[in-house]
C-alpha positions as CSV (number, residue, x, y, z in Angstrom):
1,X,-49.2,11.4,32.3
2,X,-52.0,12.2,30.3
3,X,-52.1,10.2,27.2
4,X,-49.5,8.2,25.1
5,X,-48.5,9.7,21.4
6,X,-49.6,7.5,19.2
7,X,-47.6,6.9,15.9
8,X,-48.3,9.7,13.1
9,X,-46.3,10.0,9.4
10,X,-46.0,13.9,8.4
11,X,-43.3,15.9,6.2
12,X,-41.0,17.4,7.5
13,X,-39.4,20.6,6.5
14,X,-36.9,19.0,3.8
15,X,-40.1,17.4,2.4
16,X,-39.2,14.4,3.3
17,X,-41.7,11.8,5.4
18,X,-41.3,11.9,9.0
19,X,-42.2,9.0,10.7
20,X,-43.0,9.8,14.5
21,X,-41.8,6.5,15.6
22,X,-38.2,8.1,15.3
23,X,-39.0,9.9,18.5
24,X,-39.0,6.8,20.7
25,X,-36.5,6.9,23.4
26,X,-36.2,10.3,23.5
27,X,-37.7,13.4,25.4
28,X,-39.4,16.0,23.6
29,X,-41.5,19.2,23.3
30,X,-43.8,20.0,20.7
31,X,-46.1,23.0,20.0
32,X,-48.6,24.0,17.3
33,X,-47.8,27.1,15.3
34,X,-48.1,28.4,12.0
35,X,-45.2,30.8,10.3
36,X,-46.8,34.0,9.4
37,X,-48.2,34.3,13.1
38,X,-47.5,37.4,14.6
39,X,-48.9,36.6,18.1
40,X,-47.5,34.0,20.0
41,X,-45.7,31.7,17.6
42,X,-42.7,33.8,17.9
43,X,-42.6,33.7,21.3
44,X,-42.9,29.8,21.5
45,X,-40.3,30.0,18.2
46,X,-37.3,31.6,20.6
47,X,-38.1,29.7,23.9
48,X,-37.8,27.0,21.8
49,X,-34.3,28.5,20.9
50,X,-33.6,28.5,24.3
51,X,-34.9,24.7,24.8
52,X,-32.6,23.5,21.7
53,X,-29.4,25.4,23.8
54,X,-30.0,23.8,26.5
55,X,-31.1,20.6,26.9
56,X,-30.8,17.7,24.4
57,X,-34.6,17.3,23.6
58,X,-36.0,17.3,20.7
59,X,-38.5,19.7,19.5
60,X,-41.3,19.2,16.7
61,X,-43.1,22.5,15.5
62,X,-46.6,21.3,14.0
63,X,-48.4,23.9,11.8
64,X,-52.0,24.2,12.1
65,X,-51.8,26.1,8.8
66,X,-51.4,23.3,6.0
67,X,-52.4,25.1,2.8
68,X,-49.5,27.8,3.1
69,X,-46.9,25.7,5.7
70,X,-45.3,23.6,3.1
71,X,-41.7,22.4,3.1
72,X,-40.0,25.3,1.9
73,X,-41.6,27.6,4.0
74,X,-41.2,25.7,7.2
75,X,-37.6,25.6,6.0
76,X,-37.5,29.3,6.1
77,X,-39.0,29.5,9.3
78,X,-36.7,27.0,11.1
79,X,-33.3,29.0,9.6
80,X,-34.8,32.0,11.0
81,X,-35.2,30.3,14.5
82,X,-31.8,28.7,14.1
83,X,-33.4,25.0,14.6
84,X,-30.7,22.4,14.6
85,X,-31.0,19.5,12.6
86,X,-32.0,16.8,13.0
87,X,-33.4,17.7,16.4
88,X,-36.0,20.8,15.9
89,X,-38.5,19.6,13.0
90,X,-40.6,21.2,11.6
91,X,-44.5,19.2,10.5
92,X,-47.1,19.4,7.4
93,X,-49.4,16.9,6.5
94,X,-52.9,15.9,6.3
95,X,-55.0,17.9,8.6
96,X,-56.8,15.0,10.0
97,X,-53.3,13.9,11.4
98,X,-52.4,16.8,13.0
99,X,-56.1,17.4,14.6
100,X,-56.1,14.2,15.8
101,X,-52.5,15.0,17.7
102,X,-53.6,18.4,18.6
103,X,-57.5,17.2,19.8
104,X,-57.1,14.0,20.7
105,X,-53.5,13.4,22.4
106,X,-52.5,17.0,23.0
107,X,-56.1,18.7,23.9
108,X,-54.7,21.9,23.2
109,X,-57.8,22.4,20.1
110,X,-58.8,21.6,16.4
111,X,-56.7,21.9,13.6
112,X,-59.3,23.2,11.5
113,X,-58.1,26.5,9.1
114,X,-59.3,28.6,11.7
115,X,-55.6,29.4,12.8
116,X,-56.4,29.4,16.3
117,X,-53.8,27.2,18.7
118,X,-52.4,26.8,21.6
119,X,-49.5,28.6,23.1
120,X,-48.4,25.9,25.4
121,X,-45.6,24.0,24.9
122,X,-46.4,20.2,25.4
123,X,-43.5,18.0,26.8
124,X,-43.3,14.1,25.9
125,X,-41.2,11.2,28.0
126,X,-39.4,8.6,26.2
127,X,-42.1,6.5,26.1
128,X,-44.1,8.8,23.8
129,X,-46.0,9.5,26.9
130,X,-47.7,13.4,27.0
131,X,-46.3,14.7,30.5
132,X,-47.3,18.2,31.0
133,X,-47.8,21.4,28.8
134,X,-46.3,25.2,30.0
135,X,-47.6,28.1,29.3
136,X,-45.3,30.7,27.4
137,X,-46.0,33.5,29.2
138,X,-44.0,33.8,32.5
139,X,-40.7,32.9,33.0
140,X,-41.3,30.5,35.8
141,X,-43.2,28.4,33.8
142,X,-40.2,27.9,31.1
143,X,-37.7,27.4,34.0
144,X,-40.1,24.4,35.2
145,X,-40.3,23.1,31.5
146,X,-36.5,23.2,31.4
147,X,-36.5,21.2,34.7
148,X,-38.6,18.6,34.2
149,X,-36.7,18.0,30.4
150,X,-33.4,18.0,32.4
151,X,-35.5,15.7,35.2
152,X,-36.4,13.1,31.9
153,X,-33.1,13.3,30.5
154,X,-31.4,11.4,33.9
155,X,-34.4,9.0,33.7
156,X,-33.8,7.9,30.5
């Protein structure tokens, strides 16, 4: 484990406030992204498809681009990706929110309008507690992310 998610409020892609607390007692994997990424969002965007078919986690897309991510636009993104509600959603908010996720409990970098970020995919227990984080480049590593979800699904 390497650090507990600590409660947040963003919106989500309806525009409605999503409270993080609504993830307690469940598994899930979140990654930092932004929608007009041409590099490795799309990647993380279909293995993410592939999460959502298999498993029963739930997945939460942060944007580290607030000013152009808004609702509607993370809407368009998730129809493209075929994200099912309510379990793939889709976060804005204020940026000091979603740095202090991505810094502080994720340590995958800043959210800071420099639209760098992390490929990894970061998994999270039932308990809100960080786990691991998989690289999306190599197929082994998404097998292992899909095994230890399936792993914290029995546990739970």
């Amino acid at each position: 484990m390497l650090n507990t998610v600590p409660s947040f409020t963003l919106v989500d892609q309806t525009g409605a406030a999503f409270d993080g607390g609504r993830l307690s007692g469940k598994v899930w994997v979140a990654n930092f992204m932004f929608t007009s990424c041409t590099a490795t969002c799309p990647r993380q965007s279909t293995i993410l498809q592939r999460v959502q078919r298999e498993t029963a986690a739930d997945l939460v897309s942060f944007t580290v681009d607030v000013a152009r991510d808004t609702p509607e636009v993370l809407a368009a993104f998730a129809k493209r990706y075929g994200a099912a509600a309510p379990r793939w959603h889709f976060l804005t908010g204020p940026v000091e929110t979603l740095n202090r996720l991505a810094y502080d409990v994720f340590q995958v970098g800043n959210v800071d309008g420099k639209l760098e970020h992390s490929s990894r995919l970061l998994l999270v227990d039932s308990k809100r507690a960080y786990r691991s984080n998989y690289p999306t480049t190599g197929e082994e590593s998404v097998n292992r992310l899909l095994a230890d979800i399936k792993q914290l699904e029995k546990e739970t």
